[in-house]
C-alpha positions in Angstrom: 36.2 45.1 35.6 35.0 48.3 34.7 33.2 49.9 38.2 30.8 51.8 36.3 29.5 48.2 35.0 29.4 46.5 38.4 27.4 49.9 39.4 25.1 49.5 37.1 24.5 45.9 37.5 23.9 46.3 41.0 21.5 49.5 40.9 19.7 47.0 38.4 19.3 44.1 40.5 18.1 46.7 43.5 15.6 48.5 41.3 14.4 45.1 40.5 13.7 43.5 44.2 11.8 47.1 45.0 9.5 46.6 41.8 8.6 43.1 42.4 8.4 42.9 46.1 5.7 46.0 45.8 7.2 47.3 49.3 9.5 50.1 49.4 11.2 51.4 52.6 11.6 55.2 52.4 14.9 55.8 53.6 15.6 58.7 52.2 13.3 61.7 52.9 11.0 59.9 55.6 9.2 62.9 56.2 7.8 62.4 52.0 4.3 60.8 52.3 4.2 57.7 49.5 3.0 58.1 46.0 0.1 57.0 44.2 -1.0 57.1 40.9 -3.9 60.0 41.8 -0.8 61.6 42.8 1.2 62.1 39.4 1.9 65.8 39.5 1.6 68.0 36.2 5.0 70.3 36.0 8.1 69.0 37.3 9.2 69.7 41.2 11.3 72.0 41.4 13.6 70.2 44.0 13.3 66.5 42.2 12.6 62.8 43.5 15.1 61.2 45.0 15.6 57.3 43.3 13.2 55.5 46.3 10.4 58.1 45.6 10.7 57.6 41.5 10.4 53.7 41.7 7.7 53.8 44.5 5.8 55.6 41.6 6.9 53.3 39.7 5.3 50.6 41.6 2.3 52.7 42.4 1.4 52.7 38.0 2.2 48.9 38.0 -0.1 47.7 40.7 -2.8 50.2 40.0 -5.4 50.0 43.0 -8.1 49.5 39.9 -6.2 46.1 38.7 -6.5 44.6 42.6 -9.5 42.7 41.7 -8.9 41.6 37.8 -7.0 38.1 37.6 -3.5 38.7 36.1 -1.1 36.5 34.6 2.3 37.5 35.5 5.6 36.8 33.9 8.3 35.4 35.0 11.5 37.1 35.4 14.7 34.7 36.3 18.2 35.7 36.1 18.2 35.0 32.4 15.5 37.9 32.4 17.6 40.2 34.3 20.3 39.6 31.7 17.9 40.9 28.9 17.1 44.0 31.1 20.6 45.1 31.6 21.5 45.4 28.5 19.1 47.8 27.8 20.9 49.6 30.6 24.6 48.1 28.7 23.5 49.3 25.3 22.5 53.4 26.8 25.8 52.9 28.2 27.9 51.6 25.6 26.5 54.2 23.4 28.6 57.2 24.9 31.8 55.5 23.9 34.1 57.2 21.0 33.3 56.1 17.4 36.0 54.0 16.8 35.3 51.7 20.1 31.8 52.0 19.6 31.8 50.6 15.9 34.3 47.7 17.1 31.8 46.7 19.8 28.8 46.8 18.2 30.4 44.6 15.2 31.1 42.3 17.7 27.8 42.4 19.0 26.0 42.0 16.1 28.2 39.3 14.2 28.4 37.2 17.4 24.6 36.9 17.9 23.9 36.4 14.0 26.4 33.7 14.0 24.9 31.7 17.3 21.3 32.1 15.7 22.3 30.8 12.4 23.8 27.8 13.9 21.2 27.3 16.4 18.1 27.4 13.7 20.3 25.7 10.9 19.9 28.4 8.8 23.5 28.0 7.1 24.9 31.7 5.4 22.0 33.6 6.7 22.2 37.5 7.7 20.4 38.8 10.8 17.8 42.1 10.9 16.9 42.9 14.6 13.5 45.0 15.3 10.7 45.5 18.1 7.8 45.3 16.2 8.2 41.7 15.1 6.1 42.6 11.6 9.0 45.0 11.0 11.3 42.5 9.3 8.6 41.1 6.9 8.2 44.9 5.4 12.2 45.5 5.4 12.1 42.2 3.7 9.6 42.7 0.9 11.1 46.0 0.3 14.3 44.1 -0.5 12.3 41.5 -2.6 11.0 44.9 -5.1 14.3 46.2 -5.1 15.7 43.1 -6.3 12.7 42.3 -8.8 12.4 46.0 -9.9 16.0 47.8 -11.4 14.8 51.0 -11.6 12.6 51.0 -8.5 15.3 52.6 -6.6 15.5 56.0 -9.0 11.7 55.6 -10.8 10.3 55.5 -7.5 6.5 53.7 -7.4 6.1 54.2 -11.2 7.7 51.3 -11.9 4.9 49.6 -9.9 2.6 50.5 -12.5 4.0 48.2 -15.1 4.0 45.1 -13.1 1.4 45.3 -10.0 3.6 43.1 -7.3 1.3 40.4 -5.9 1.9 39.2 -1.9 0.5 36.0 -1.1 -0.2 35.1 1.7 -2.4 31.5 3.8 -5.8 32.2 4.8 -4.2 31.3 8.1 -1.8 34.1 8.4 -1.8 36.6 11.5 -5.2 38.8 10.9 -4.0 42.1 9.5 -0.8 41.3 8.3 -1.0 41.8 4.6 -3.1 44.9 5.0 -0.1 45.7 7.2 2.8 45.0 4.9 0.7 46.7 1.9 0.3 50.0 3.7 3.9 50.4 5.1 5.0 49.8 1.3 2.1 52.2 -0.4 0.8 49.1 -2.3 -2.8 49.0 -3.2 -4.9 45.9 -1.4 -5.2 44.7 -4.6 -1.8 43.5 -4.3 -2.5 41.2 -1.9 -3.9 37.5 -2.4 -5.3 35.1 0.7 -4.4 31.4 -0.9 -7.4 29.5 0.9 -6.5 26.4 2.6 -7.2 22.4 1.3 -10.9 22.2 1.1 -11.6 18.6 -0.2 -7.6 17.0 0.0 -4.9 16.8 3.1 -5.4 19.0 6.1 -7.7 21.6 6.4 -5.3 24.4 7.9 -2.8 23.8 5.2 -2.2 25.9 2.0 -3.8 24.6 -0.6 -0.4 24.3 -3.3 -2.7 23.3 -6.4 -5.0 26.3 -6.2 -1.3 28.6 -5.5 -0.1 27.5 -8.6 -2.9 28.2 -10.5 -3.6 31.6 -8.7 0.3 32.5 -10.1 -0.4 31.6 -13.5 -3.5 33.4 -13.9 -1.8 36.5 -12.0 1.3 36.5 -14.5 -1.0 35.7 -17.6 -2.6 39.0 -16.0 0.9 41.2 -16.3 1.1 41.1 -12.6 4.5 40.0 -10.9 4.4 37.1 -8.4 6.7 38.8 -5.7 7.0 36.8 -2.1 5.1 34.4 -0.4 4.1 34.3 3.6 4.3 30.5 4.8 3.3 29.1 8.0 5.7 27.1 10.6 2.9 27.1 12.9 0.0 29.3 12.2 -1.4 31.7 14.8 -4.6 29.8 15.9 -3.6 26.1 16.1 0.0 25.7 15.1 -0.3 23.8 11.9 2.4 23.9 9.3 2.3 24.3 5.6 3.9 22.0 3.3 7.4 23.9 3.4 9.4 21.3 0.7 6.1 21.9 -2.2 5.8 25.4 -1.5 9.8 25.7 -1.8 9.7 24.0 -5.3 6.9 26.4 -6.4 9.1 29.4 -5.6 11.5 28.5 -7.3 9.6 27.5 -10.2 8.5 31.0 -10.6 11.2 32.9 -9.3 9.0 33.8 -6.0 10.7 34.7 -2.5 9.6 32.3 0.3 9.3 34.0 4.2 8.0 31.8 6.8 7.0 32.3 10.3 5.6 30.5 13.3 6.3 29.1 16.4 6.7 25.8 15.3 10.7 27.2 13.9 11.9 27.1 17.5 12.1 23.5 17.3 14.9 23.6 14.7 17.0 23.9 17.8 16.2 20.2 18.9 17.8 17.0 17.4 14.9 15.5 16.2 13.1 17.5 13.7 10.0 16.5 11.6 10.8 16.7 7.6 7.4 19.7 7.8 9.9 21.9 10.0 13.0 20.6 8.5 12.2 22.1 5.3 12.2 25.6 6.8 15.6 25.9 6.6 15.3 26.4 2.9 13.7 29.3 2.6 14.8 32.8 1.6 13.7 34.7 5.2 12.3 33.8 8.4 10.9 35.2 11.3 12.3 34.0 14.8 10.7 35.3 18.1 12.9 33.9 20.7 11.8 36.7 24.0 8.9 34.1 24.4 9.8 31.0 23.5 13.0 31.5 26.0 11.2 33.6 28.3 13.3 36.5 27.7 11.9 40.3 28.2 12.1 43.3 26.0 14.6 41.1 23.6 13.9 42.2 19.6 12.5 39.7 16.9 15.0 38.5 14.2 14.5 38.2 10.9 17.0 35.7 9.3 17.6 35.8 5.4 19.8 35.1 2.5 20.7 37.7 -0.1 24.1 38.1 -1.9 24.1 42.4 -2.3 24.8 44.2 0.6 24.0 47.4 -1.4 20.6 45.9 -1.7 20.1 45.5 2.2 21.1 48.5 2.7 18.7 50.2 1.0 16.2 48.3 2.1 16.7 48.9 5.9 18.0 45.4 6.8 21.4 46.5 7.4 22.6 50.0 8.7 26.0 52.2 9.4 24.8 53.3 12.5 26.1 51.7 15.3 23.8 52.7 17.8 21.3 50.7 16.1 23.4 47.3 16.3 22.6 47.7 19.5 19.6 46.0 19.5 20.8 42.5 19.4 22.9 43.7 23.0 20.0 42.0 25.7 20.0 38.5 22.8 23.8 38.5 23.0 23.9 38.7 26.7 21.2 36.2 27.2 22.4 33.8 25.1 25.4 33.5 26.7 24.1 33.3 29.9 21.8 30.1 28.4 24.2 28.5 26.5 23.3 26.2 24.0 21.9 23.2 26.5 20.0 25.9 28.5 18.3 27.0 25.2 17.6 23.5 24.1 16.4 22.7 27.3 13.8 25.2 27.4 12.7 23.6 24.1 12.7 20.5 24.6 10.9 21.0 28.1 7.6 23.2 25.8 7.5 20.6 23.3 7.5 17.8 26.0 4.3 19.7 28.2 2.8 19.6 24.6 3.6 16.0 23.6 2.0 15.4 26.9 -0.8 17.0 27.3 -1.7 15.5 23.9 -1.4 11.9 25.2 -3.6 12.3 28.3 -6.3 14.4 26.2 -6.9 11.5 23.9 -8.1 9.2 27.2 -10.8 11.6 27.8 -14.6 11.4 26.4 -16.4 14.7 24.7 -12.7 16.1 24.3 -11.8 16.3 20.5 -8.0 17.6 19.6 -7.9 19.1 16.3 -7.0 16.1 14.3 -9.9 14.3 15.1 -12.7 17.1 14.6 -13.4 15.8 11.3 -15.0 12.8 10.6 -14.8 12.1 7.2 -11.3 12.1 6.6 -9.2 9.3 3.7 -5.9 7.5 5.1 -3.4 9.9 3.5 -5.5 13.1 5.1 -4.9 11.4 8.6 -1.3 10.3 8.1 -1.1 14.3 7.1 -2.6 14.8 10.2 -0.6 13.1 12.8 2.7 14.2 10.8 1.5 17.7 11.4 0.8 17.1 15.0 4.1 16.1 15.7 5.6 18.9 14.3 2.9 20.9 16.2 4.0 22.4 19.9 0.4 23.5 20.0 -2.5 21.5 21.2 -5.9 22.9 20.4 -8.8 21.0 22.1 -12.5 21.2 22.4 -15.2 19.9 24.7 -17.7 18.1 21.9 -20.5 15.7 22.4 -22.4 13.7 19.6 -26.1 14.1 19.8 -26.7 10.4 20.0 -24.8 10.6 23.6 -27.9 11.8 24.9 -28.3 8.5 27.1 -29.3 9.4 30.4 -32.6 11.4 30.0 -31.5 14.6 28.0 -31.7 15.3 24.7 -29.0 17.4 23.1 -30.4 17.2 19.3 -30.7 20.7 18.0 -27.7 21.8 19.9 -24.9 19.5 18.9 -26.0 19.3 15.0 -27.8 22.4 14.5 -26.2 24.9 16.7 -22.8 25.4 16.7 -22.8 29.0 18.7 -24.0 26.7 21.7 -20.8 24.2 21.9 -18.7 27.3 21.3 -20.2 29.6 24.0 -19.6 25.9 26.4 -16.0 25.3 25.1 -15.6 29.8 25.7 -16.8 28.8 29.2 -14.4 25.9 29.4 -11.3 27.9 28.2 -11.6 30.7 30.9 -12.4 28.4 34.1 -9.2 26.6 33.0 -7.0 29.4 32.5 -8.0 30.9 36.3 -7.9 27.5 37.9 -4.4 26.5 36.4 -3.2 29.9 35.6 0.3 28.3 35.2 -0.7 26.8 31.9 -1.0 29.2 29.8 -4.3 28.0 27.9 -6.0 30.5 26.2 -9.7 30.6 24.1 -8.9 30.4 19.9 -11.7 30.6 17.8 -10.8 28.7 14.6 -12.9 28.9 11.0 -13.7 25.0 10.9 -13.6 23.9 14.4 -15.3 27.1 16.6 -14.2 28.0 19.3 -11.7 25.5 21.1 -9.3 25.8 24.1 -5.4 26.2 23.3 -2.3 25.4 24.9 1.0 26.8 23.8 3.9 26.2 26.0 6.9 27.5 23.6 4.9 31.1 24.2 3.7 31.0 27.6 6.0 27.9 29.8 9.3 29.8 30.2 7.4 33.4 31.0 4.5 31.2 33.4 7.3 28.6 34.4 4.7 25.5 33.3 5.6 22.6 35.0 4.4 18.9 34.1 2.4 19.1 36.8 0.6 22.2 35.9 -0.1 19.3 32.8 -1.5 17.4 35.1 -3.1 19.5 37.2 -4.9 21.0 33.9 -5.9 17.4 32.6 -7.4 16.9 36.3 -9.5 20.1 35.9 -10.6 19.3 32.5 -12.0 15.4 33.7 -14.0 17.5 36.6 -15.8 19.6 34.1 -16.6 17.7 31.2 -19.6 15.7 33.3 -20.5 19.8 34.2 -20.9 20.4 30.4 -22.4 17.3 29.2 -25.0 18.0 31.7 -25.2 21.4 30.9 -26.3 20.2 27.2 -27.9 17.7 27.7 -30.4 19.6 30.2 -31.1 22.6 27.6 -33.9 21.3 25.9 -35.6 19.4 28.7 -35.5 22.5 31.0 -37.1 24.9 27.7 -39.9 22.4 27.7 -40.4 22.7 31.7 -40.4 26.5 31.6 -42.5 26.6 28.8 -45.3 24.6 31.2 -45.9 28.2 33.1 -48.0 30.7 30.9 -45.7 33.5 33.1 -42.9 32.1 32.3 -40.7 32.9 28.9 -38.1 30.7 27.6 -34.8 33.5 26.0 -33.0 31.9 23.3 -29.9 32.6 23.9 -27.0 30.6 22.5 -24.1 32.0 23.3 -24.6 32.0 27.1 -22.7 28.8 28.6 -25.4 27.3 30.9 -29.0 26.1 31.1 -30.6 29.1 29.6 -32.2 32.7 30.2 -35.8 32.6 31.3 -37.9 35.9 31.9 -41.1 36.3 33.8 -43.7 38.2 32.8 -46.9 40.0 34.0 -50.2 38.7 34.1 -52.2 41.5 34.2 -53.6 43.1 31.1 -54.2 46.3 32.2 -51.2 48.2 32.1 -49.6 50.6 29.5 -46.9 49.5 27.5 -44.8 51.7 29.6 -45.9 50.8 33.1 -45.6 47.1 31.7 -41.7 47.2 31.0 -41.4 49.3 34.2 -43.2 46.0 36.2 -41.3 43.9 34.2 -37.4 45.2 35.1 -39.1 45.4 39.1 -40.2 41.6 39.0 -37.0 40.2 37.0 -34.6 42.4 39.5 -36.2 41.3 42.4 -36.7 37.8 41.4 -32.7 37.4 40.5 -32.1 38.7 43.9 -34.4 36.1 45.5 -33.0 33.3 43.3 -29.3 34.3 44.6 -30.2 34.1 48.0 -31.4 30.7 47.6 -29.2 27.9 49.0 -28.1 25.9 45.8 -25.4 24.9 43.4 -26.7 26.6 40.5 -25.7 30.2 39.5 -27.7 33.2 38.9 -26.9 36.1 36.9 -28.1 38.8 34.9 -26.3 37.8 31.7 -23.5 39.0 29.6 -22.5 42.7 29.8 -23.3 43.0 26.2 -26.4 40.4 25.8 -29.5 42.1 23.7 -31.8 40.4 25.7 -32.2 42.6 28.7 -34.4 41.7 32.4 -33.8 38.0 32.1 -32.2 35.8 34.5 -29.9 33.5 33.4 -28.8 30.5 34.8 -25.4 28.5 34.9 -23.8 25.0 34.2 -26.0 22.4 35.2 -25.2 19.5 37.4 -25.6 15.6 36.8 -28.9 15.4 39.7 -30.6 18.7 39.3 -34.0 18.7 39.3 -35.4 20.4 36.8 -39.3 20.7 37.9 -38.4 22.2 40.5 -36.5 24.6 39.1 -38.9 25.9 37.3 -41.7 25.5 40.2 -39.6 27.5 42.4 -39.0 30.3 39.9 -42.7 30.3 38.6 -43.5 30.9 42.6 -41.1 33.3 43.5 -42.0 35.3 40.2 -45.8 34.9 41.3 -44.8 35.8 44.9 -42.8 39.2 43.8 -46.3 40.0 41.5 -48.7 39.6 44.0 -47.1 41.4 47.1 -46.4 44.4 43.7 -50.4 44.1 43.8 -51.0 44.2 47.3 -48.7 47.3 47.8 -50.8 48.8 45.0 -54.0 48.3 46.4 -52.8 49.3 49.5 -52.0 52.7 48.1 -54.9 53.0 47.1 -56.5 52.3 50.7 -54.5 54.3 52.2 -55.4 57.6 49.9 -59.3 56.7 50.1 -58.7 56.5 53.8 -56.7 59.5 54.2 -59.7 61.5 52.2 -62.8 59.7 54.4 -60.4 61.0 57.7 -60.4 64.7 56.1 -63.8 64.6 55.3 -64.6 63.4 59.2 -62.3 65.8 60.5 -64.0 68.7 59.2 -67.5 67.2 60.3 -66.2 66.6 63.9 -64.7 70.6 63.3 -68.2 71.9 62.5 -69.5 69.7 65.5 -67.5 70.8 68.4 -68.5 74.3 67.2 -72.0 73.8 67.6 -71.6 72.1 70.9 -69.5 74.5 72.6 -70.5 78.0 70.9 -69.0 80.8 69.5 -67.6 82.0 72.8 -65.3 79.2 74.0 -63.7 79.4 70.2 -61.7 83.0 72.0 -58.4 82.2 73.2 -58.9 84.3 76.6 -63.3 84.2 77.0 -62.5 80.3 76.3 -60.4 79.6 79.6 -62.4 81.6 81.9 -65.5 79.8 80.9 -64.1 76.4 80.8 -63.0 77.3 84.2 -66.7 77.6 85.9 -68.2 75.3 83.4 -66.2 72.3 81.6 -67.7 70.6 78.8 -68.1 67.0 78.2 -67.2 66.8 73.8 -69.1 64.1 72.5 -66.8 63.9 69.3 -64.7 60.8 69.1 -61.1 59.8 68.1 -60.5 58.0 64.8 -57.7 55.4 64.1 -56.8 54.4 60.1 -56.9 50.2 60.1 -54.9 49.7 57.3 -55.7 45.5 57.4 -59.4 46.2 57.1 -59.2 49.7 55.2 -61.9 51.7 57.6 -61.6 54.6 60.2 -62.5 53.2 63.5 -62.9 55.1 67.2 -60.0 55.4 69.6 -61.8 53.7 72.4 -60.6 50.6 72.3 -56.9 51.8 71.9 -56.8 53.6 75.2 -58.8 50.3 76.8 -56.6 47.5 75.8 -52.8 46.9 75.6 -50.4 47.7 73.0 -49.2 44.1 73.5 -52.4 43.0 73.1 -53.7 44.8 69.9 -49.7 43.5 68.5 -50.8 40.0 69.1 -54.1 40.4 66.9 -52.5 41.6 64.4 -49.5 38.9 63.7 -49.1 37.3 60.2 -49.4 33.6 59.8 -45.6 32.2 59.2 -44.4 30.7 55.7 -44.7 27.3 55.7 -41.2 25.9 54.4 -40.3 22.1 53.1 -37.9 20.1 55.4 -34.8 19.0 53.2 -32.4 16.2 54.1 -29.1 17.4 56.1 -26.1 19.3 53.4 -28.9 18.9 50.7 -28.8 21.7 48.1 -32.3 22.9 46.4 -33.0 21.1 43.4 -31.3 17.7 43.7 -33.2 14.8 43.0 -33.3 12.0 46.3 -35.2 8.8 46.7 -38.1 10.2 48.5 -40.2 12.1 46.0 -41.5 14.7 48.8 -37.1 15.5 49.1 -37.3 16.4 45.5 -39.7 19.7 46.1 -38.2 22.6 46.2 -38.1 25.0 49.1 -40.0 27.9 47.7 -41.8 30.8 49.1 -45.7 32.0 49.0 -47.7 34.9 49.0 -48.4 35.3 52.8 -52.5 36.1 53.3 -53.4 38.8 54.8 -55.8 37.3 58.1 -58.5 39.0 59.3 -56.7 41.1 62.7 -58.4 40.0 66.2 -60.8 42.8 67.2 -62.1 42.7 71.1 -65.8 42.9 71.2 -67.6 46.3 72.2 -69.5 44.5 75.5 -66.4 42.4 77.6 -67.1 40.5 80.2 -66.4 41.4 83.3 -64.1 39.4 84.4 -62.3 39.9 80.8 -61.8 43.5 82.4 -60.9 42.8 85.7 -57.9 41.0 83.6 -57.0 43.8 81.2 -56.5 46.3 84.7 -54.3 43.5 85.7 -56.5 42.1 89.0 -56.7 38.6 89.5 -59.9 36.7 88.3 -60.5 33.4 90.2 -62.6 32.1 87.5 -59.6 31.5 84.8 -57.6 29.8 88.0 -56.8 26.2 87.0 -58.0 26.4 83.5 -57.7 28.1 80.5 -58.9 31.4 79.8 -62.1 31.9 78.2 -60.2 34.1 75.1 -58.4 30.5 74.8 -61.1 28.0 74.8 -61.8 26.4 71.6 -65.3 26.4 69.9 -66.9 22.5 70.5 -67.2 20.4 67.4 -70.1 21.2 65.3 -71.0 24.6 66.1 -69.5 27.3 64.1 -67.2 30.1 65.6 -69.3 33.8 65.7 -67.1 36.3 64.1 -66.3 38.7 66.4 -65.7 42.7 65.3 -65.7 46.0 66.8 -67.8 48.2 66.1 
């Protein structure tokens, strides 16, 4: 064996453990600090990277430090992947041989691979066009189709167009974009292009309709226009349905029309049981195979399969070429397909189609989950036979969480939502769709929206199992998921109404209508008070709805709390999550009308505080300067002079008959300082203390809002406005022995009984109040 091969192979397999374990070892250079993607430098280094330092950079830009926290669904990579990636390396390699070696290679290459597709997707006498972009063969082919259709298009050029406008049809259910694609890469106006709709009244709905084709081809030629290819489905994009290949075949060939089709549903040619739907792919003029994810194979190219008799033809149409280097592209297929075989291809196959044939079986036990073939209620015999004949064929199960409104059975009321309301079962099945694809992120299962059905939930094993490795029990682990959150959502709907009408109960409180948000609702409160400005309104508004989310999230429930969807309109709103089966909705909204009132009035008492504080602050100015002009009357001119001041005060001191002041901020007055330098600090703390929150006693592990037997379980624990109590002020005349206490002697009057601060006032006779003065 060539050592340069077994060199390669092995720097491959090396470069590959370093990338995927996300550890490198610097061996080389120790002394090199490690790489990180801040640390991409502009100009090249002038000495180079040595191979450790270039892949730990490598490594650095695939496991970005920004990525850490977003949930990511890696691929894959087996030996059979491995084999796809060296013969990138191969086909660089192979491509500095001579001319002569390099043609007979690549020859071999190319007719090898063509061959071993042909056979495995039945498509007998079939040539092979190899591209990345896996649109790229549908253009190459419709340029073949108008050089086929048009003689002179090759030396007229796009005049020849102008006779005869070509017409490209295409399903309603194609790939989004895909015939504005093909009609800009081939300078065709849009007009070109015609969207057959699907079977409104007869068959399936996500078949095309072949009555209303056939007309749309008369009226088109009747028009001078020239029928020119039509795009079939084998598996549309969004729920893998397939067209009826055998009519649509017959059509083409009525009117001389070229017949592509695509899909996932062709990689089941490559089984031994095919359904007649699938079958009668194999007749067409072109198709489209993707086999990189349906045998979880990286960086492989797309094929395009099709039938034409002049080489010349292909040739000038790009589907063949003299260059060898560009043969090349079927070098990673040729390699991994022989490292499969034909069982290990069929295997991987077989093993989608089973998950899907599975997953299928067990959905249909479930209750509120609808599979596509059963969204519909008003469907004839021969529509459903349609149906199940198309499931079959189908490797894709598209399902939906979907309740009738007369399920409403256990006190909730889902009318308005389940008739009237679609955007509310899709934002649920949205929800549904994402909590499944993080909780069994081996499955694959993705969120579809469909035109007919909404949103639903899709699982596609032929594109996802080999890169995820989906394993039956991944099936069953997804089906086990799915039974724990349908009760979640039927709650959820059920509760939306009932909770409205509970919120609605509390003139502070504003219900948001807001159907795409998966849960019970948005609520927002707002401010009582009339007398604000429109601006100083919204401002108290955000401050109340902020503070009250952050309240509500701090609360010790099952519910969930947010402030919406990034991109919701309705802004300073709380919204709240999926709903459980015993939540109590009364006190739901109880505890939010509280903490909302709560949040309101302490906004108040801080305001009126302010407002204390700066009359206070002008009363003590005012004071100040009156106890200013005093002291200067009482001690004259003359002991105002720094030096004349100390002598005097010397011989004769004076007694200043001005007093302290102290702000109270509880009772909003300037009082003396007398008392302060009298008492404690501990004492004048004691006066002041704030009466405690009272708070409701819930059973042991009992969330807020359930619903128990005892009615008084079911409150909510909520919080009040603490009131502000008057502070305890010591009288101006104590006792005596009271102040024999405060200096800390002992007083043989309070010995064996309580003191009389602690003595009680006797039934019937009212308590004095007691202030200072």
């Amino acid at each position: 064996m060539d050592p340069t091969l077994v060199e390669m192979g092995s720097h491959l397999s090396d470069a590959m453990k370093i990338l995927e374990s996300g550890q490198i070892e610097m061996e080389q250079d120790p002394g090199r600090r490690r790489l990180s993607w801040r640390d991409i430098p502009g100009p090249l280094q002038g000495d180079g990277h040595n191979v450790g330092t270039i892949l730990q950079l490598v490594q650095n830009l695939m496991h970005d430090d920004e990525d850490q926290q977003l949930p990511r669904r890696m691929q894959y990579v087996g030996e059979q992947g491995h084999m796809a990636l060296l013969g990138h390396s191969l086909a660089a390699y192979i491509s500095v041989l001579d001319k002569d070696r390099l043609r007979k290679l690549t020859t071999r290459i190319l007719s090898d691979t063509t061959l071993w597709l042909c056979r495995l997707f039945r498509y007998e006498n079939g040539s092979a066009y190899y591209h990345e972009d896996d649109r790229e063969g549908l253009v190459k082919v419709c340029r073949l189709v108008i050089h086929t259709r048009y003689e002179d298009y090759s030396t007229e050029g796009f005049t020849v167009l102008s006779v005869k406008q070509p017409v490209i049809y295409q399903s309603a259910t194609c790939r989004p974009g895909l015939g504005q694609h093909l009609c800009s890469q081939l300078g065709l106006p849009l007009s070109s292009l015609c969207t057959v709709p699907c079977n409104t009244m007869f068959g399936s709905q996500h078949q095309m309709d072949v009555a209303l084709l056939d007309k749309l081809i008369r009226d088109d030629m009747e028009t001078g226009k020239l029928p020119l290819i039509l795009i079939a489905n084998a598996g549309t994009p969004g729920a893998g349905h397939t067209d009826k290949l055998g009519r649509l075949k017959e059509l083409c060939g009525q009117y001389n029309i070229w017949l592509h089709v695509e899909g996932v549903n062709l990689a089941t040619l490559v089984l031994g049981q095919i359904s007649s739907t699938v079958i009668a792919a194999t007749k067409c003029d072109s198709m489209t195979l993707t086999p990189g994810p349906w045998l979880g194979l990286p960086a492989v190219p797309a094929v395009t399969l099709y039938r034409h008799e002049d080489p010349v033809l292909s040739l000038a149409a790009g589907l063949t070429s003299s260059q060898p280097v560009e043969k090349l592209r079927a070098l990673p297929l040729w390699l991994s397909l022989q490292y499969l075989g034909h069982d290990g291809i069929v295997e991987r196959i077989r093993h989608a189609s089973h998950l899907a044939q599975r997953l299928l079986e067990q959905l249909k036990s479930l209750n509120s989950i609808k599979t596509s073939d059963v969204l519909h209620n008003e469907i004839s015999l021969l529509e459903a036979l349609s149906m199940v004949e198309d499931e079959l064929s189908s490797s894709v199960v598209v399902f939906k969480f979907y309740q009738e409104s007369s399920s409403a059975s256990s006190g909730g009321s889902v009318e308005g939502y389940c008739s009237g309301e679609r955007e509310v079962q899709d934002s649920l099945n949205r929800w549904l769709g994402e909590q499944l694809s993080v909780l069994v992120s081996n499955s694959g299962v993705d969120v579809v929206e469909l035109e007919d059905e909404g949103v639903c939930v899709r699982f596609n094993p032929l594109m996802t199992a080999a890169a995820l490795g989906t394993q039956e029990s991944d099936v069953s682990m997804l089906v086990e998921k799915l039974s724990e959150m349908v009760p979640v959502l039927s709650c959820t709907l059920r509760f939306r109404l009932d909770f409205r009408e509970e919120v609605l109960q509390y003139s502070a409180l504003r219900y948001i209508e807001e159907p795409s948000w998966a849960g019970l609702g948005a609520i927002r409160y707002e401010p009582r008070r009339t007398d604000l400005d429109e601006g100083k309104r919204q401002q108290e508004l955000e401050r109340i709805n902020t503070e009250l989310l952050k309240k509500l999230k701090e609360l010790d429930t099952d519910l969930q709390f947010s402030s919406g969807p990034e991109f919701s309109e309705e802004k300073n709103c709380v919204f709240i999550g999926m709903a459980v089966e015993d939540l109590d909705l009364a006190a739901l909204a109880e505890t939010i009308a509280s903490l909302g009132r709560e949040i309101e009035e302490s906004g108040k008492l801080l305001e009126n505080m302010t407002e204390v504080v700066r009359k206070g602050i002008l009363e003590a100015e005012q004071q100040l300067q009156k106890a200013n002009e005093e002291k200067l009357m009482e001690e004259g001119v003359l002991r105002q002079i720094p030096l004349v001041s100390s002598v005097i005060n010397w011989f004769s001191p004076v007694q200043s008959s001005v007093k302290g002041r102290t702000f109270n901020l509880a009772a909003g007055s300037l009082d003396t300082t007398d008392p302060i330098y009298s008492l404690k600090a501990q004492m004048s703390k004691e006066g002041t203390s704030d009466s405690p929150t009272a708070t409701v006693k819930r059973l042991p592990g009992q969330k807020l809002f359930r619903r128990s037997g005892a009615s008084s379980d079911s409150f909510s624990e909520t919080s009040s406005v603490s009131h502000l109590e008057e502070p305890f002020k010591v009288p101006e005349h104590m006792p005596e022995h009271m102040e024999r206490e405060l200096e800390g002697s002992h007083d043989p009057l309070c010995d064996g009984e309580k003191c009389p601060l602690e003595q009680r006032v006797p039934e019937g006779q009212e308590e004095e109040p007691v202030s200072i003065r």
